[in-house]
Backbone bond lengths (Angstrom), bond angles and torsions (degrees), N, CA, C in turn:
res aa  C-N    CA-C-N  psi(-1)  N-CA   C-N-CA  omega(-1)  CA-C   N-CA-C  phi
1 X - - - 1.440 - - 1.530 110.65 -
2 X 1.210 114.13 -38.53 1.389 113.93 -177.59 1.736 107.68 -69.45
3 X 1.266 97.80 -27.98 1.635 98.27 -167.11 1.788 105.09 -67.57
4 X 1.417 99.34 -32.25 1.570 98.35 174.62 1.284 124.83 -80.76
5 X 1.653 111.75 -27.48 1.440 121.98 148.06 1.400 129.61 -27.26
6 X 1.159 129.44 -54.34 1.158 150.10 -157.91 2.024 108.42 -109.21
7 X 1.546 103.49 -15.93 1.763 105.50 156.54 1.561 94.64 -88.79
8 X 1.128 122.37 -42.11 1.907 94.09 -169.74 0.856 127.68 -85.55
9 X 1.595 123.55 -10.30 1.294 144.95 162.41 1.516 98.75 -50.68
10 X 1.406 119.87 -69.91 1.443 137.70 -177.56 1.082 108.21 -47.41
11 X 1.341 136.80 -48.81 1.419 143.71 -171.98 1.670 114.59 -70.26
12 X 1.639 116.46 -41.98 1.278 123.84 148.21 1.336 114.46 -58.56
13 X 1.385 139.76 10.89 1.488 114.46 -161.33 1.273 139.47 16.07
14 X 1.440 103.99 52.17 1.843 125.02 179.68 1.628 95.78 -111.25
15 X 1.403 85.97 -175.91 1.873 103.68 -177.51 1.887 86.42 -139.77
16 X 1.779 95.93 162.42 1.593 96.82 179.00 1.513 96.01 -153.55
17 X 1.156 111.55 -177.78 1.495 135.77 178.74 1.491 98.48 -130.96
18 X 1.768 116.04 149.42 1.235 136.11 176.86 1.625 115.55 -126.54
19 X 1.493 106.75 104.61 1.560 128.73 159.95 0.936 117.00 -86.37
20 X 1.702 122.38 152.29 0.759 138.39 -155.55 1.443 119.28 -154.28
21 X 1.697 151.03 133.06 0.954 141.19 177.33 1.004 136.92 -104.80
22 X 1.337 123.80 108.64 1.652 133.56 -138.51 1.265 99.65 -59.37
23 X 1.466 122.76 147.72 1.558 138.95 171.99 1.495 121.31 -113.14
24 X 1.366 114.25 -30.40 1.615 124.36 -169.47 1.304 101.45 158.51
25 X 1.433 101.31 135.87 1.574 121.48 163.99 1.705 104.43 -31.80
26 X 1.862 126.71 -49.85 1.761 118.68 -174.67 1.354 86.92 -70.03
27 X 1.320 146.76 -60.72 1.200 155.86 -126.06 1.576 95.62 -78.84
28 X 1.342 118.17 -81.07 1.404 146.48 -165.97 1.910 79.58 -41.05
29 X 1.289 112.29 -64.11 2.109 102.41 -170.09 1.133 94.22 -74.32
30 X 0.965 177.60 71.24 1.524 158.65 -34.94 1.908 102.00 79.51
31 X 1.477 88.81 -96.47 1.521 115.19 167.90 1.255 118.96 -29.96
32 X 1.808 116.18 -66.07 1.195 123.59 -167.44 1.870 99.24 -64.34
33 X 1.623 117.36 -58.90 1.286 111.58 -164.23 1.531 101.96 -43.92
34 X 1.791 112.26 -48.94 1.776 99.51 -167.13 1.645 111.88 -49.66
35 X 1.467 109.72 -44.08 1.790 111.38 -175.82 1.357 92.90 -45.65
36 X 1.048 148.00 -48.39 1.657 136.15 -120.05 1.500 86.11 -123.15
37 X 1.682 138.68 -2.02 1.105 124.18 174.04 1.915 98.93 -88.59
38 X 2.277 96.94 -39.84 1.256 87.82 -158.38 1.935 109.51 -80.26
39 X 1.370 103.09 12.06 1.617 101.11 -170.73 1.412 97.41 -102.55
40 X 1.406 122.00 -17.81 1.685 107.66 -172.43 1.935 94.22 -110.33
41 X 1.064 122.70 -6.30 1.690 99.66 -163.26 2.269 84.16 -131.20
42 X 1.128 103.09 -12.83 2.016 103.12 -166.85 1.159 108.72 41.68
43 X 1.090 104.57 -164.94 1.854 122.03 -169.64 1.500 121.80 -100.17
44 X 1.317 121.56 -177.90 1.081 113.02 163.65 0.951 146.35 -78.83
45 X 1.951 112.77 5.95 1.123 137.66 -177.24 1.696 117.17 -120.75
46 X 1.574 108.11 4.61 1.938 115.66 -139.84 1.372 85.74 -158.04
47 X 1.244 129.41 99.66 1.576 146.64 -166.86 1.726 89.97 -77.11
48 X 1.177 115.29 131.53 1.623 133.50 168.92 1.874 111.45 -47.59
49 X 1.588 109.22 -26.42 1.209 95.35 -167.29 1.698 95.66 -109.40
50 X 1.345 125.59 22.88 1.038 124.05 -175.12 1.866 106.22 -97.57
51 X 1.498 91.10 -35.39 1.932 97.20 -174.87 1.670 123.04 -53.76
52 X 1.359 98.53 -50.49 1.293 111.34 -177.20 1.629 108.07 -56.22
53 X 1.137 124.56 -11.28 1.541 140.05 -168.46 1.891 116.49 -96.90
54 X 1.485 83.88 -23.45 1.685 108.49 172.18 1.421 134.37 -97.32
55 X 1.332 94.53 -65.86 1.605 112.92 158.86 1.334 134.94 -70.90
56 X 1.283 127.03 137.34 1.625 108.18 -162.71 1.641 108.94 -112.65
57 X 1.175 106.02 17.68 1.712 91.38 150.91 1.692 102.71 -154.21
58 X 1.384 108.14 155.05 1.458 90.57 168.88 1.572 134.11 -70.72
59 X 1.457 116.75 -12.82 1.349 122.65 -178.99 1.098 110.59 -98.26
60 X 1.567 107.02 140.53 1.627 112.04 173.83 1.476 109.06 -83.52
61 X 1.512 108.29 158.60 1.484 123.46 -161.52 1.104 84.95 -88.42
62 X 1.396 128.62 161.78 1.452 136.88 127.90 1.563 143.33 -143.82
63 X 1.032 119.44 101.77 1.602 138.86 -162.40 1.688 105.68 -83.47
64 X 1.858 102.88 137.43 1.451 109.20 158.22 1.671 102.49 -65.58
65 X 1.740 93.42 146.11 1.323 113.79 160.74 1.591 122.32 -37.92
66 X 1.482 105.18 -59.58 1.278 141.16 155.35 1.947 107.08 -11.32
67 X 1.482 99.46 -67.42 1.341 111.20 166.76 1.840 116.72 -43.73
68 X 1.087 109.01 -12.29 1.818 99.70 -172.44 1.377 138.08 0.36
69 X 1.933 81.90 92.96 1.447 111.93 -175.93 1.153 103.71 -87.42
70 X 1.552 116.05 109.34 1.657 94.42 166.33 1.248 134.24 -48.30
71 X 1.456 137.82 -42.36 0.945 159.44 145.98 1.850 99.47 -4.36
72 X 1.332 118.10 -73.59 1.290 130.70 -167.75 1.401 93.47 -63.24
73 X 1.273 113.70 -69.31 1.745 133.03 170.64 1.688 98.49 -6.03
74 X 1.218 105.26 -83.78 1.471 121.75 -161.47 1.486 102.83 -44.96
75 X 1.849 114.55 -53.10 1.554 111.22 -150.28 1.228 97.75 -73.83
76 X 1.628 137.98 -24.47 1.586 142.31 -176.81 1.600 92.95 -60.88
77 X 1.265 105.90 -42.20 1.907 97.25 -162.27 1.405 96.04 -65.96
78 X 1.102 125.88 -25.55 2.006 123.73 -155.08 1.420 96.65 -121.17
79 X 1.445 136.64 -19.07 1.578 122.58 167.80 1.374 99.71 -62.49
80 X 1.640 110.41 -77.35 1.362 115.01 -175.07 1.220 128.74 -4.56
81 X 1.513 118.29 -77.40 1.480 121.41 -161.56 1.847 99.25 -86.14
82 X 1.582 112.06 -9.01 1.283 93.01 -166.41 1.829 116.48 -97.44
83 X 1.712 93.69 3.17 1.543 130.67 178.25 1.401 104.39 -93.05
84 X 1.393 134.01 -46.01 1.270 127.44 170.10 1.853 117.76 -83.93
85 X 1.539 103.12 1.32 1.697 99.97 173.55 1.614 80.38 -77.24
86 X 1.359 128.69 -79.82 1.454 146.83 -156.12 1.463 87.82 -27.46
87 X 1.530 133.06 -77.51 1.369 130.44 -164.46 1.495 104.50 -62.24
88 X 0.957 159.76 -75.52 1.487 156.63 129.74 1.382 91.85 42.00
89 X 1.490 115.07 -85.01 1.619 116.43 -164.72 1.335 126.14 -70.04
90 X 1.543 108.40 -13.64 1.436 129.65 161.05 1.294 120.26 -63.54
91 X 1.539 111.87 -32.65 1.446 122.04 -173.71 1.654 114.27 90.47
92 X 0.820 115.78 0.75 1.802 140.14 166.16 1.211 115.84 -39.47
93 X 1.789 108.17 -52.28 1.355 98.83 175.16 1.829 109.05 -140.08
94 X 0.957 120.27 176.73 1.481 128.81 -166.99 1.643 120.58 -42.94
95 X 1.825 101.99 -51.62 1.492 131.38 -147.93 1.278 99.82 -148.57
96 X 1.478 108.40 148.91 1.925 123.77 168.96 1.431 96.84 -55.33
97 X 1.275 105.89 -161.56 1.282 131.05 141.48 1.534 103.12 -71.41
98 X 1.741 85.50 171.02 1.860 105.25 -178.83 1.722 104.08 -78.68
99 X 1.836 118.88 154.98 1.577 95.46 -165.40 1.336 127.23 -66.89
100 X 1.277 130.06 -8.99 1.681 118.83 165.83 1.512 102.23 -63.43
101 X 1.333 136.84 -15.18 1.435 108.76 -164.35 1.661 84.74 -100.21
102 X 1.213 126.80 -39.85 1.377 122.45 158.66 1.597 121.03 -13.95
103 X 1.618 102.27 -74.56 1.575 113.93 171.84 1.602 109.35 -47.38
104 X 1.471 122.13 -56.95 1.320 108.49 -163.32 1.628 123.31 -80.17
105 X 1.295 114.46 -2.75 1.656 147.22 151.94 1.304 91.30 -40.91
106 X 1.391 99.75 -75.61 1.933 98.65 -162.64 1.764 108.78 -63.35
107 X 1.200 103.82 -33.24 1.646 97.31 -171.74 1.664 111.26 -64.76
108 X 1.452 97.88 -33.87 1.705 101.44 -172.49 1.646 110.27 -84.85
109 X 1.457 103.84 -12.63 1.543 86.52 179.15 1.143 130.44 -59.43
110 X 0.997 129.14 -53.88 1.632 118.68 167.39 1.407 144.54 -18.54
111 X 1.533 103.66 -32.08 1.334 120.17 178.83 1.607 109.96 -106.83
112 X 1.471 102.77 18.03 2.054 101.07 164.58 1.330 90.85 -83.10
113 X 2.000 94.24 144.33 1.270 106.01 168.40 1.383 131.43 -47.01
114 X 1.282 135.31 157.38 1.001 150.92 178.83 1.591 144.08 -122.33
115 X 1.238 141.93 159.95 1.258 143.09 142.67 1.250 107.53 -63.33
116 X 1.460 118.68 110.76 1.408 129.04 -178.54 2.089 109.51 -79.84
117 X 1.191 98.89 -9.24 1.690 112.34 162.90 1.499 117.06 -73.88
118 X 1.499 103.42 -59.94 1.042 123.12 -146.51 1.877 127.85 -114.86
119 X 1.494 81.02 4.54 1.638 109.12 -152.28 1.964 118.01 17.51
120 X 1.328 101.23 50.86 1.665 105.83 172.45 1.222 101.76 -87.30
121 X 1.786 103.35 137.23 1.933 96.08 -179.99 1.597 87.62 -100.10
122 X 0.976 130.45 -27.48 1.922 122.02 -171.30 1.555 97.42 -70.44
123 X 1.520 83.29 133.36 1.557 98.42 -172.99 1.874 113.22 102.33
124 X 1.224 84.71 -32.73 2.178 77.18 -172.31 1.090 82.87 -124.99
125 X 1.785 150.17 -98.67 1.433 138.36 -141.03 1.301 84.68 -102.86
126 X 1.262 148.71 46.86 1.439 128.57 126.14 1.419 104.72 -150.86
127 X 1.324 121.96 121.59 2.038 128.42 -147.62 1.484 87.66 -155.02
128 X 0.963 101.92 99.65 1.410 99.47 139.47 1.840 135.53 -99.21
129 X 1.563 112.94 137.87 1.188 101.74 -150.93 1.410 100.63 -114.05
């Protein structure tokens, strides 16, 4: 997710910051080590010296739920169902989402990343890794 973060960021020619919503003391260092693997070494697709150029700090944030960030708020409501459509159509798991997450699937699709050639979202805004 971050890796696509940091192409649409790029593609807008913006910069961003990455929050995060704490899970557990194992979990939460969990989190932080992956940021700090994918900001100093990137991916196999997302050159290491490109992040620091995008993102504006190297450490990821991370906030209690408790805290109610909208920000965090919002992306739980729209990852969720739009993470279990993806596995759904994969065959991954049993059932969609319930039908509002159905509805808001369809509203957000448009704006998964893309092949700006080719407009394919598999592979860029929908990856499974």
């Amino acid at each position: 997710m971050l890796e696509r973060y940091v192409f649409h960021l790029s593609h807008c020619n913006a910069i961003g910051d990455v929050l995060a919503e704490a899970r557990g003391k194992k979990e939460d260092r969990e989190i932080k080590e992956s940021f700090r693997k994918f900001y100093y070494e990137g991916t196999k697709y997302l050159d290491k010296n490109r992040i620091p150029k995008i993102l504006t700090t190297k450490d990821i944030k991370i906030k209690k739920s408790s805290d109610n960030i909208s920000g965090l708020q919002l992306a739980d409501n729209i990852a969720h169902p739009a993470k279990t459509m993806y596995l759904f159509e994969k065959g991954l798991i049993p059932r969609p989402p319930g039908e509002f997450g159905c509805k808001l699937v369809r509203l957000i699709e448009d704006k998964f990343y893309r092949d700006f050639t080719t407009d394919k979202i598999e592979g860029y805004g929908k990856k499974l890794v």
